[in-house]
VEXKETOR-73299 format. One record per residue (C-alpha): x, y, z; residue number from 1. Coordinates in Angstrom, 2 decimals. Example, Ala and Ser with C-alpha at 12.3 -4.5 7.8 and 13.67 -1.06 7.14 Angstrom:
R        X        Y        Z  num
R    12.30    -4.50     7.80    1
R    13.67    -1.06     7.14    2
***
This chain:
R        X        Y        Z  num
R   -19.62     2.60     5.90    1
R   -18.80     1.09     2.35    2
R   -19.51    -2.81     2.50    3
R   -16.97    -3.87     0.00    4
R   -18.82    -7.46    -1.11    5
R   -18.72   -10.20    -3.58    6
R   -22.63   -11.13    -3.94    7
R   -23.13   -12.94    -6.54    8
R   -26.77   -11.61    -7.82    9
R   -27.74   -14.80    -9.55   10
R   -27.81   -16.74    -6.17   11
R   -27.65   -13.87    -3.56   12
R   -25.13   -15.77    -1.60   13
R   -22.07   -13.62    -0.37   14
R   -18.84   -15.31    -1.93   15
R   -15.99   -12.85    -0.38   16
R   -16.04    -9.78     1.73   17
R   -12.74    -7.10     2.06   18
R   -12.27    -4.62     4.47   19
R   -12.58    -1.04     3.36   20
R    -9.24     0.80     3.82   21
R    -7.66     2.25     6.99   22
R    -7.34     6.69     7.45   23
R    -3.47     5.28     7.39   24
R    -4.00     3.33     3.95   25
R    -5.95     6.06     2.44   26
R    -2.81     8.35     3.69   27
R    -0.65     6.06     2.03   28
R    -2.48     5.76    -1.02   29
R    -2.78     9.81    -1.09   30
R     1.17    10.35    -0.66   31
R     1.99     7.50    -3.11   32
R     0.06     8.99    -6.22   33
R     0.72    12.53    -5.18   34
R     4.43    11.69    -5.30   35
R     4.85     9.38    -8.62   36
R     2.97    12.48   -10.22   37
R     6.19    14.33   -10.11   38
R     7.99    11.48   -11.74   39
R     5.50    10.38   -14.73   40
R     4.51    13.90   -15.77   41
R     8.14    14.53   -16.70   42
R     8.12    10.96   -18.21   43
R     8.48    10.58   -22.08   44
R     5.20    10.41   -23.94   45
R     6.42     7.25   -25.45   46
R     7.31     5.55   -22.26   47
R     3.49     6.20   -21.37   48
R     2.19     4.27   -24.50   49
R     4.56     1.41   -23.49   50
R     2.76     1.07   -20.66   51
R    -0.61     1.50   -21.71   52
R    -0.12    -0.92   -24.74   53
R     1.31    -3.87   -22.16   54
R    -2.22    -2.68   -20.02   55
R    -4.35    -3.78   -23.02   56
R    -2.33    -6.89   -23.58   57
R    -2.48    -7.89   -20.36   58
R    -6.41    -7.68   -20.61   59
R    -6.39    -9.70   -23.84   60
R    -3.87   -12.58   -21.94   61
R    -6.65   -12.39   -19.04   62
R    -9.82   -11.96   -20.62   63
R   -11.51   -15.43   -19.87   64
R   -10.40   -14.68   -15.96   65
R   -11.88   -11.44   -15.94   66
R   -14.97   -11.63   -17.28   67
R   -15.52   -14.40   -15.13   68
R   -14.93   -12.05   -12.14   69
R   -17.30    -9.90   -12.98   70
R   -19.95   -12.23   -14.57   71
R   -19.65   -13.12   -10.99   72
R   -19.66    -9.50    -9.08   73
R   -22.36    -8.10   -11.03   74
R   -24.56   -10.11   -12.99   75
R   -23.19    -9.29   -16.67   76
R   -23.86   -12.25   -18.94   77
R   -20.74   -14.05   -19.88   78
R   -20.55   -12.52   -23.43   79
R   -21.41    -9.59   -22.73   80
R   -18.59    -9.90   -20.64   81
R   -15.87   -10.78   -23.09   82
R   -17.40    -7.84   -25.18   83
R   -16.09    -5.33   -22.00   84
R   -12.74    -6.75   -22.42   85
R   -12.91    -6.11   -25.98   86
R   -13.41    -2.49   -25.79   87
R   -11.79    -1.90   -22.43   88
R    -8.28    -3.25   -24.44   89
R    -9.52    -0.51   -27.52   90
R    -9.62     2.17   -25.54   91
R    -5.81     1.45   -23.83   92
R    -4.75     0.83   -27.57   93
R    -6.20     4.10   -28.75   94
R    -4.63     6.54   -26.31   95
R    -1.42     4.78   -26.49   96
R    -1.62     5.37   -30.29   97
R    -3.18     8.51   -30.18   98
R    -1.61    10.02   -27.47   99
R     1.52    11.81   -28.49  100
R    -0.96    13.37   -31.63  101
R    -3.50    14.79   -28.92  102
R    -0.35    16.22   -26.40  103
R     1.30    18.17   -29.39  104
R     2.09    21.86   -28.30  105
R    -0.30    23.95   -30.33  106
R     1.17    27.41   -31.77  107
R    -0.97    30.30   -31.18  108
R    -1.01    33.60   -33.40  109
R     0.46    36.65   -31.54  110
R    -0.55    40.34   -32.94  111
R     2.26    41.70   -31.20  112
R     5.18    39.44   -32.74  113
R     6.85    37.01   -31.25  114
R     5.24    33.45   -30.92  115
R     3.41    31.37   -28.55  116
R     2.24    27.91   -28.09  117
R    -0.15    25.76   -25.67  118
R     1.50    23.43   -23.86  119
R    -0.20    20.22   -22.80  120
R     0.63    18.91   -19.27  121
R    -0.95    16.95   -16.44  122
R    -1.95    18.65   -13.90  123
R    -1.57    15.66   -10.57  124
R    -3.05    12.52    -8.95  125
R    -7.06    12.48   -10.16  126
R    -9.46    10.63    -7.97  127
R   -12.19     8.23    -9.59  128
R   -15.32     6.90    -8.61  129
R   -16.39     4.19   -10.82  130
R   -19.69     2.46   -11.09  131
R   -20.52    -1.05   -11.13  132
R   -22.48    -1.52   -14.35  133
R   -19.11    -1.55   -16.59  134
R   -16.26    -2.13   -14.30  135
R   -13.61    -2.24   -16.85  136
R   -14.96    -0.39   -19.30  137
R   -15.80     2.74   -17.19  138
R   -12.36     2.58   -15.65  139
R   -10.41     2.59   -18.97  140
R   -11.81     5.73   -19.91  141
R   -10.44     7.56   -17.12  142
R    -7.27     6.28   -16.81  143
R    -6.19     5.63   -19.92  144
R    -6.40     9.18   -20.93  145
R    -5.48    10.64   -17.78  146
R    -1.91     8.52   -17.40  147
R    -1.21     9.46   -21.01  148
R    -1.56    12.92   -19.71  149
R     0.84    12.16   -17.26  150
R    -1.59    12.36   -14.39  151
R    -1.84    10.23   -12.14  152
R    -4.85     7.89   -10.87  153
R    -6.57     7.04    -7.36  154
R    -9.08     4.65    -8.05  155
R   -12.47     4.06    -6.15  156
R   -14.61     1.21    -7.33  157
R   -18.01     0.44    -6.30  158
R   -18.21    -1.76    -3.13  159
R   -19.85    -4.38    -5.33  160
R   -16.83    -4.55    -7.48  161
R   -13.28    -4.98    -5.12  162
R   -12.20    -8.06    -7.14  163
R   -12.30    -6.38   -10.18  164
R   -10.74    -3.91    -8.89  165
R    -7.83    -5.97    -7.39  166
R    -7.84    -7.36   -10.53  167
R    -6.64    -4.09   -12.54  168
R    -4.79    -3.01   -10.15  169
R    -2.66    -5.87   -10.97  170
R    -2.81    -5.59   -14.27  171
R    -0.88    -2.11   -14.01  172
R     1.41    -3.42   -11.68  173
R     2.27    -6.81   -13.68  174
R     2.50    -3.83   -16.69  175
R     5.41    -2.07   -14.93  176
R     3.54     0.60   -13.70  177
R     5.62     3.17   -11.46  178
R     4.89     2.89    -7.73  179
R     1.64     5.63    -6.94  180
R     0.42     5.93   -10.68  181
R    -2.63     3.91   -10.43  182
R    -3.57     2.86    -6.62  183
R    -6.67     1.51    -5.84  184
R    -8.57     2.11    -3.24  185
R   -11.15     0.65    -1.11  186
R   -12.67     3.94     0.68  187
R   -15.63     4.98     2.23  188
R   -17.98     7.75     1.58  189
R   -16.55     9.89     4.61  190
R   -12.99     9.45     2.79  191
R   -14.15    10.01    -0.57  192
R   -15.02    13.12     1.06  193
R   -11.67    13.54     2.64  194
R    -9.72    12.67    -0.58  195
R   -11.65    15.12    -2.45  196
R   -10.80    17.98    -0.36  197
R    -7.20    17.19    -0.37  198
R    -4.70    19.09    -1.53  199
R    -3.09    16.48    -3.07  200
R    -5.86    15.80    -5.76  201
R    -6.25    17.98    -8.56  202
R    -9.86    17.21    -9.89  203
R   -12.18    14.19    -9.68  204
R   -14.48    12.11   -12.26  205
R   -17.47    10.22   -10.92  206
R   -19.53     7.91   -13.25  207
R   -22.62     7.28   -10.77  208
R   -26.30     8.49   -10.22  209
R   -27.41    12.11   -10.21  210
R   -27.85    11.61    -6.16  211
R   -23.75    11.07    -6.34  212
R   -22.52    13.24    -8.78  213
R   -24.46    16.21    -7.19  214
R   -22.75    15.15    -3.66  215
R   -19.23    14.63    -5.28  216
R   -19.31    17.99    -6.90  217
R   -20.80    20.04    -4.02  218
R   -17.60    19.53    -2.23  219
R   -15.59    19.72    -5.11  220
R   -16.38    23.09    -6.07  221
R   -16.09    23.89    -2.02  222
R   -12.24    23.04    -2.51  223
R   -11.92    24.29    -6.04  224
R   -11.52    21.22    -8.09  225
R   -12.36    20.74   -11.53  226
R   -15.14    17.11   -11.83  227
R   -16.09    15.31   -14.82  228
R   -19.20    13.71   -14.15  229
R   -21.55    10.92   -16.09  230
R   -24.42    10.64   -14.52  231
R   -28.28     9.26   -15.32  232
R   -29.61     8.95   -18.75  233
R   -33.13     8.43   -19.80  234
R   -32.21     8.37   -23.96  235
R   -35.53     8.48   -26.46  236
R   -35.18     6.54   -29.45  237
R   -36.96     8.03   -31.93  238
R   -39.22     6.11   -34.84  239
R   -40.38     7.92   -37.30  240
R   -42.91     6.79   -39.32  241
R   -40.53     6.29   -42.58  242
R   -38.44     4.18   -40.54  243
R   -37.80     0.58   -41.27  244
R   -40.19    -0.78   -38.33  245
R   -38.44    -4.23   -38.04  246
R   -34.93    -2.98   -38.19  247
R   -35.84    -0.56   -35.74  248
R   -37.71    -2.89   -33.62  249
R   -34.45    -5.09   -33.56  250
R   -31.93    -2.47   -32.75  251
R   -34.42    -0.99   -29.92  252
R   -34.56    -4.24   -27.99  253
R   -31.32    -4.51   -27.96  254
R   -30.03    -1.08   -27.29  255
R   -33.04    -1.04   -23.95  256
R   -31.93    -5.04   -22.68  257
R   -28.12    -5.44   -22.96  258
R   -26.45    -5.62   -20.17  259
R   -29.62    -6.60   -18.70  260
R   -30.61    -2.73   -19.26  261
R   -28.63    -1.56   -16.70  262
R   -26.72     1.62   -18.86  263
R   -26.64     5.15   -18.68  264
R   -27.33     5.45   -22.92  265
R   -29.72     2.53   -22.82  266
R   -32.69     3.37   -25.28  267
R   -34.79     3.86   -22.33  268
R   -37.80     5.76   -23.93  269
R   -39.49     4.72   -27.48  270
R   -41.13     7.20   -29.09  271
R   -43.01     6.00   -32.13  272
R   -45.12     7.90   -34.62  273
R   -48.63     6.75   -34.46  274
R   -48.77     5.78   -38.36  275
R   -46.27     3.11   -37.40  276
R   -46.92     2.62   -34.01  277
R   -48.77    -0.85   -33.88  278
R   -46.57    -2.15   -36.29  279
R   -43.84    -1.31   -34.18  280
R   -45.17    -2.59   -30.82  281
R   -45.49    -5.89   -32.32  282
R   -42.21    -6.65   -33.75  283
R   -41.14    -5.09   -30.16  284
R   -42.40    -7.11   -28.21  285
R   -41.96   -10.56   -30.10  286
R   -38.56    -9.71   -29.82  287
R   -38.62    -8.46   -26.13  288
R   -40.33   -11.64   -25.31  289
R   -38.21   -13.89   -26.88  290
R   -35.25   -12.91   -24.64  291
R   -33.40   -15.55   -23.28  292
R   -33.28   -14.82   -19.25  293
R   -31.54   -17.08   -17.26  294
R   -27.89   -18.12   -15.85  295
R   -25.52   -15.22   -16.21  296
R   -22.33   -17.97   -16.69  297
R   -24.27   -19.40   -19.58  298
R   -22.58   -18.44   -22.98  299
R   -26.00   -18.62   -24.56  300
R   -28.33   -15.92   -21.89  301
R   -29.03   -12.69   -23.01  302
R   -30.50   -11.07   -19.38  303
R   -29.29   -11.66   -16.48  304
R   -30.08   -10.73   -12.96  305
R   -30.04    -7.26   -11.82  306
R   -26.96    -6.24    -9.92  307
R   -28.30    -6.40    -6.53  308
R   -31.20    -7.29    -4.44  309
R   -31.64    -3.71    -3.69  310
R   -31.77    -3.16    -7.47  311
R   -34.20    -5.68    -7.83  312
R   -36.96    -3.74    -5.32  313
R   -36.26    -0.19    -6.55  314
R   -36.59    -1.41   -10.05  315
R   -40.02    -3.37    -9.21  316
R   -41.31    -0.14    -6.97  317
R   -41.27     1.76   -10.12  318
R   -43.00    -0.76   -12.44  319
R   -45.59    -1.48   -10.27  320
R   -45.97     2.54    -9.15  321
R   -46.59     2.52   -13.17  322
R   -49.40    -0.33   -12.80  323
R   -50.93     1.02   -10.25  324
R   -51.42     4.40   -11.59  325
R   -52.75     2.84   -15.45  326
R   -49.80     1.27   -17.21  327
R   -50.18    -0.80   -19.72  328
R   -48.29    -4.00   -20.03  329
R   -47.12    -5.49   -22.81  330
R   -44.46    -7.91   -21.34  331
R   -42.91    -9.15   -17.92  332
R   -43.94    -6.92   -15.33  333
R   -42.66    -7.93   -12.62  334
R   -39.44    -9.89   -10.47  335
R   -38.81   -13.12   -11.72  336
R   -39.69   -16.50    -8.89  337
R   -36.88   -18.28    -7.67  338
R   -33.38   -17.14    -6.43  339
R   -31.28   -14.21    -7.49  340
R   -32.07   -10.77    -8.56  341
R   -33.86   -11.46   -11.75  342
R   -36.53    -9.07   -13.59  343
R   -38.46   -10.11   -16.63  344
R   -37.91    -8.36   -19.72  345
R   -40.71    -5.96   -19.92  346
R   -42.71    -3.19   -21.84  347
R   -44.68    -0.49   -20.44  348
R   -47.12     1.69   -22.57  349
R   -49.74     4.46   -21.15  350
R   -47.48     5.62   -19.48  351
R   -47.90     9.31   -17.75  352
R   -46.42    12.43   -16.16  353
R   -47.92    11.05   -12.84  354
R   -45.88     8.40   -12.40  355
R   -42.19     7.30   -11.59  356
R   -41.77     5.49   -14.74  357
R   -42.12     9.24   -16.98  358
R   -39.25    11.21   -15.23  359
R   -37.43     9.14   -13.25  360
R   -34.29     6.97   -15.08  361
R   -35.44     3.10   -14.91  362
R   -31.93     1.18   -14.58  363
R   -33.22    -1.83   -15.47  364
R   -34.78    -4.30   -18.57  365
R   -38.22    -2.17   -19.05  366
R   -38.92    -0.53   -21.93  367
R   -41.50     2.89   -22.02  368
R   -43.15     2.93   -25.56  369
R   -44.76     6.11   -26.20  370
R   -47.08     7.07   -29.15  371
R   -46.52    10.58   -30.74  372
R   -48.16    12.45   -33.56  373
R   -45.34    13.92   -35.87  374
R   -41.92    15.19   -35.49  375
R   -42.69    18.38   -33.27  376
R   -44.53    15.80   -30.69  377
R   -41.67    13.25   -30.93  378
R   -39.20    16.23   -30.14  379
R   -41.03    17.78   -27.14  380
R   -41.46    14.70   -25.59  381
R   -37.43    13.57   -26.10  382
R   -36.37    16.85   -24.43  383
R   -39.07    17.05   -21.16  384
R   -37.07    14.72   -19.55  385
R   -34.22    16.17   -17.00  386
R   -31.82    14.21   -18.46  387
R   -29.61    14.34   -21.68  388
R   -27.24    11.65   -22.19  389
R   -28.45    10.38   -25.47  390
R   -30.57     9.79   -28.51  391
R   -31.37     7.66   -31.47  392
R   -33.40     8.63   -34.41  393
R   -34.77     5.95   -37.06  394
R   -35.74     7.37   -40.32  395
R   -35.42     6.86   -44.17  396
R   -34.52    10.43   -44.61  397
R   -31.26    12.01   -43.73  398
R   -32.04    15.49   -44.11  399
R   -35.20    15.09   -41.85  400
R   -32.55    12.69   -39.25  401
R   -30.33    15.99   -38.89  402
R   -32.77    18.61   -38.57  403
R   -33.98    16.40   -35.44  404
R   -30.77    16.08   -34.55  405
R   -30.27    19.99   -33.65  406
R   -33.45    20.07   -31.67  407
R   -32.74    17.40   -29.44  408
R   -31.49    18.31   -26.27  409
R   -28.71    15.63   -25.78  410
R   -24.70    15.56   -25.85  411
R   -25.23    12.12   -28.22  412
R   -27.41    11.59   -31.24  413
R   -27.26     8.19   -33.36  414
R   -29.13     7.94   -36.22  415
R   -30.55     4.51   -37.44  416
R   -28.56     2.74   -35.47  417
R   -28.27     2.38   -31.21  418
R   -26.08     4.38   -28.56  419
R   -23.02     3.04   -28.20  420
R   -19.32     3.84   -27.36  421
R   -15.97     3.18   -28.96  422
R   -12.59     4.50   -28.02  423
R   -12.71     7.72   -30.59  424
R   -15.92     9.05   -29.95  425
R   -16.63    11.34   -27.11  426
R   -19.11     9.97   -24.37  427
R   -21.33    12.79   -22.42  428
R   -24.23    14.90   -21.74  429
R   -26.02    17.90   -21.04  430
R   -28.78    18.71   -18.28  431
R   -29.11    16.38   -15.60  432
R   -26.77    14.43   -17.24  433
R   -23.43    15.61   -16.12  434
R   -20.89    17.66   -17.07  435
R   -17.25    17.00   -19.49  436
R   -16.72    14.59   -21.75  437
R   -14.49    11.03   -21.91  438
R   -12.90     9.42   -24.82  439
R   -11.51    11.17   -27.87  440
R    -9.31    13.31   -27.60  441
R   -11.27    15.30   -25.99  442
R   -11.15    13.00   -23.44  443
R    -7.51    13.69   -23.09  444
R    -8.55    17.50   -22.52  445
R   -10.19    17.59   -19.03  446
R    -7.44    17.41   -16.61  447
R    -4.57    19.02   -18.64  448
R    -2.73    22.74   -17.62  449
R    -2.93    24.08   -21.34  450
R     0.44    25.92   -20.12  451
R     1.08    29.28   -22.33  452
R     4.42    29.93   -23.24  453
R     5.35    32.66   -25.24  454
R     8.79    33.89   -26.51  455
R    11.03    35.78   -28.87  456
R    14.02    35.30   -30.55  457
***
């Protein structure tokens, strides 16, 4: 059963517990978003970005409130927080913007005569499973689009997250939200299940570990039911030896540490051309080791704990798997003394096939530097990993960047610069990765019935 908890991992100490939901609530909650769908897919478009634009506002108003929560919930440093709100109120802006634009009918050419045209429509309530690394951010980019579609949403958040999700579900009814168009939902796995296979939901978008996605769309495709799924990245950052070492020793750190390294795109494997390799390691690792670890509610720390306790061991099973097996290391190492779930920053080198650390995704602040003899090396070694989320290349030469770019077996490539996410760009991977896309409009396109209609006359 689902444990739906407050721990704070700073302290460990369990600040709130809340029940997980009832069969009868998750009934409830099925009826209620199956029935507003009838009423907000026939709503106007414009009525939609009404709502989403008082959404993002009502972030901004709250933004102190709710980073606190989940400074609290999860760890997150207290900037880092703020920056969540930030692009969690972009992303309701955008589609509420954008949305009309991405919904327009689009005329098709008919050899016969007569004309014909895509219409875009939702398609019902949408079940989500969110994760607990982002909890704003991650649920943004499934509703937003989705409600602009005129779907509608059932929301599951990680146990470790229920105040945050109280918290938005508040914030859409405080918006004016119709009754059933965004419910939350404090279910267990068996329900998930349940929901899933209900005829009531129309498709289903987990953000979550390979271990979930692969259960999620097992019985999914058992009930016919289109999933988006972002799952586990292990993204290779790429220096080449033209690259500007410090720059790219700057951008690395931070791109592998923030949000205490705990991201699907974080830069999670360095791969450095020998010619610049030392050079590189010891910018790297000045600036890894200058990280300022400490007190997630302090305005000034940089890492904080790791979400959970659990976190914590899995995290330090791998590292010291990698030690024990002929890993170098460069920095930390190891779990931090005292209380809460804390890790210190660290960098692992020597690192090979035999252990964890080289195939498995380490969710966590510890960096894998690897040394690589030209572009070919620096290629095979990006794309022997199971995953493909992401990559980043750093190089002077833009020409070389691109032809990189095609090899790389990834759905994201950055060059000279680190993974990230804004409200316009599509998120997503290939491989182990997952499967569809969010934000952008093609994050609109998922879970739409592109309805032909053709006529005459």
């Amino acid at each position: 059963m689902s444990v739906y908890a407050v721990t704070n991992p700073a302290t460990g100490i369990i600040e709130a517990t809340y029940p997980p939901a009832t069969d009868a609530q998750i009934q409830a909650a099925l009826q209620s978003a199956h029935a507003a769908f009838g009423t907000w897919n026939t709503s106007a478009i414009a009525t939609r970005a009404v709502l989403l634009n008082r959404v993002a506002d009502l972030y901004e108003e709250r933004r102190d409130e709710l980073s606190a929560i989940i400074t609290r919930e999860m760890g997150k440093p207290i900037f880092q927080s703020g920056k969540e709100i930030d692009i969690t109120v972009s992303i309701y802006r955008y589609y509420a913007a954008n949305g009309a634009k991405f919904l327009e009918d689009e005329q098709l050419e008919v050899a016969s005569g007569g004309t014909a045209v895509i219409r875009k429509e939702g398609v019902g309530a949408l079940l989500g499973i969110m994760p607990w690394n982002f909890p704003y951010y991650q649920v943004a980019r499934f509703a937003a689009p989705n409600l602009m579609n005129g779907n509608t949403i059932l929301l599951k958040h990680a146990p470790q997250c229920p105040e945050s999700a109280l918290a938005m579900e508040r914030i859409f009814a405080d918006a004016g939200a119709p009754v059933g168009s965004y419910v939350n939902i404090f279910a267990t796995n068996d329900q998930v299940a349940e929901i899933i296979a209900d005829p009531r939901v129309q498709g289903v978008s987990l953000t979550g570990s390979e271990r979930a996605g692969s259960a999620v769309a097992e019985i999914a495709g058992r009930n016919l039911k289109k999933v988006v799924l972002e799952l586990g990245g292990s993204d290779p950052f790429l220096v080449l030896e033209d690259a500007n070492v410090k720059r790219a020793a700057k951008q690395a750190m931070m791109g592998r540490f923030g949000n205490t390294g705990q991201a699907c795109n974080a830069a999670k494997r360095i791969i450095v051309d020998e010619l610049v390799y030392d050079e590189f390691v010891e910018d790297f690792t000045s600036a890894v080791t200058g990280i300022k670890v400490g007190d997630p509610a302090h305005p000034e720390t940089f890492l904080g704990p790791l979400s959970s306790a659990a976190a914590l061991d899995g995290l330090a099973a791998q590292v010291q798997d990698a030690i024990d097996k002929g890993a170098t290391v460069l920095a930390g190492g190891a779990a931090l003394e005292g209380d809460g779930s804390f890790f210190a920053p660290t960098v692992l080198a020597d690192v090979t096939p035999q252990m964890r650390a080289y195939s498995e995704e380490l969710f966590g602040p510890v960096a894998v530097l690897y040394k690589v003899s030209g572009d070919e090396e620096a290629v095979a070694l990006a794309n022997s990993s199971a995953y493909g989320l992401g990559a980043s290349i750093q190089t002077a030469d833009m020409d070389r960047a691109h032809g990189i770019a095609r090899q790389l077996e990834v759905g994201m490539v950055s060059i000279n610069q680190t993974s990230g996410s804004a409200a316009e760009l599509p998120f997503g991977g290939v491989k182990r990765s997952g499967v569809g896309r969010e934000l952008g409009k093609y994050g609109m396109e998922e879970f739409v019935n592109r309805k032909l209609v053709t006529f005459r006359g």
